[in-house]
C-alpha positions as CSV (number, residue, x, y, z in Angstrom):
1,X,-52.5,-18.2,45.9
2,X,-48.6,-17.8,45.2
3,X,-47.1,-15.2,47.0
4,X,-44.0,-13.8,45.7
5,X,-40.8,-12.5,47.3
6,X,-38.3,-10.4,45.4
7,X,-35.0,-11.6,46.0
8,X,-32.7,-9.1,44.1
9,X,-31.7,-8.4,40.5
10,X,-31.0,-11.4,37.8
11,X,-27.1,-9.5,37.4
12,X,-26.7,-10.2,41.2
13,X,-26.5,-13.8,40.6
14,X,-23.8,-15.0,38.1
15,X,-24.5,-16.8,34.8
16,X,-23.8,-20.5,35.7
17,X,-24.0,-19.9,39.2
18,X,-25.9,-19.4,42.4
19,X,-27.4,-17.5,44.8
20,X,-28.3,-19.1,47.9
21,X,-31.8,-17.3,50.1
22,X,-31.8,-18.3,53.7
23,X,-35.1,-19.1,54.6
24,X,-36.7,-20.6,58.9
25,X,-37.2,-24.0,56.9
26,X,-33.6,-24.0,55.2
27,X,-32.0,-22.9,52.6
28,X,-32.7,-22.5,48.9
29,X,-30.3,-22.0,45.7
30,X,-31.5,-19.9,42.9
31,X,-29.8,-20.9,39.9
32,X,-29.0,-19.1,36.9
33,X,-28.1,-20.9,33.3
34,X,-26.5,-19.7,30.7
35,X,-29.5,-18.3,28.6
36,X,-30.8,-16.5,32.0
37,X,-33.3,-18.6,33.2
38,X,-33.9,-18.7,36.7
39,X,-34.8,-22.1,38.7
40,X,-34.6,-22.3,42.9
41,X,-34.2,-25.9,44.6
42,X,-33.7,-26.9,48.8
43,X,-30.0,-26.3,48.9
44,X,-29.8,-30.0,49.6
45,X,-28.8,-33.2,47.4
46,X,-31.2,-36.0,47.6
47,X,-28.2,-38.1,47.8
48,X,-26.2,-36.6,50.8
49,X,-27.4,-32.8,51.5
50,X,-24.4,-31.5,49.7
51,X,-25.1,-27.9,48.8
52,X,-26.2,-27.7,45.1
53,X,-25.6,-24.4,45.3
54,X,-21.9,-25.0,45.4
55,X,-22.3,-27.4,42.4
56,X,-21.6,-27.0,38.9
57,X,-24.3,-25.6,36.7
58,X,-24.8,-27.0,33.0
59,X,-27.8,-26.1,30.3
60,X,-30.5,-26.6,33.2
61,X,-29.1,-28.9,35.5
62,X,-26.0,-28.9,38.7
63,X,-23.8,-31.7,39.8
64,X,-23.6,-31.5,43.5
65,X,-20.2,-31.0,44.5
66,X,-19.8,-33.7,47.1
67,X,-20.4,-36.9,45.0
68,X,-21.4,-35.8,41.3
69,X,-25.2,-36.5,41.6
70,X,-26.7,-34.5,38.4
71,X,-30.0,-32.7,39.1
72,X,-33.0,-31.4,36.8
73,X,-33.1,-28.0,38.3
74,X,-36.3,-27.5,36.6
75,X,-37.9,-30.2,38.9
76,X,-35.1,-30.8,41.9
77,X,-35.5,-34.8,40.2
78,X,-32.0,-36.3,39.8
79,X,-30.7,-37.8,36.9
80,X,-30.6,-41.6,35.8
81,X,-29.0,-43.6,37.3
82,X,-28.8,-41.7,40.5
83,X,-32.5,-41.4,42.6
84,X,-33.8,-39.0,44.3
85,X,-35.5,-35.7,44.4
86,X,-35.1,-32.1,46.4
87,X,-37.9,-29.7,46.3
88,X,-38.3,-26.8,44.1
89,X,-39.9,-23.8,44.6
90,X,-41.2,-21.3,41.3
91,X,-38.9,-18.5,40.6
92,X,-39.3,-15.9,37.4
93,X,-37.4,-13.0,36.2
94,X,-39.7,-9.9,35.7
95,X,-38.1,-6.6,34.6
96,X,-34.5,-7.6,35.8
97,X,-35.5,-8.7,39.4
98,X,-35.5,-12.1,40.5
99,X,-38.7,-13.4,42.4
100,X,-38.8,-16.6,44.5
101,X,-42.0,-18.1,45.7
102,X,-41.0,-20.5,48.6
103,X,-42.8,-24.0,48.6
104,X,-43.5,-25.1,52.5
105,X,-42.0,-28.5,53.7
106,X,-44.8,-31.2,54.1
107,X,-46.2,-31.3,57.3
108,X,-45.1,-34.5,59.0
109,X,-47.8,-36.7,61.7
């Protein structure tokens, strides 16, 4: 079952920009594009945990600030050549208001 939490209103984050939701197993970055979709991601880069949400947003995908690893926000999967993947978590846009359902880390052991 998906439980969803409402996060605020889709004007409340800024077209080609972020939003970041502070979470007890980190952070997460809810992105807006251009054409208001919404996509959230670990506010993390799979290269060196630079915070995407700081990055630049472009069509549906940031560059992290730090070293300008491109990412797939739909998937959290960066782009070739770089490797690597953060975790993304479902988020939808229902009547103006921005909902976030937060994917749990893997357990580890």
């Amino acid at each position: 079952m998906t439980h969803w939490i409402r996060i605020g209103r889709l004007d409340e984050i800024p077209r080609l920009g972020s939003r970041v939701v502070r979470t007890p197993h980190g952070n997460i970055a809810v992105f807006r594009t251009g054409i208001d979709e919404v996509f959230a991601l670990d506010d993390r880069c799979p290269h060196k945990g630079g915070p995407l949400s700081q990055g630049i947003v472009h069509n549906r995908r940031v560059t992290c600030p730090l070293h300008n690893f491109v990412i797939e926000l739909a998937s959290g999967q960066a782009v070739a050549p770089d490797e690597g993947c953060t975790r993304s978590h479902p988020a939808k846009v229902e009547n103006g208001a921005v909902w976030l359902s937060i994917r749990q880390p893997a357990a580890v052991g």
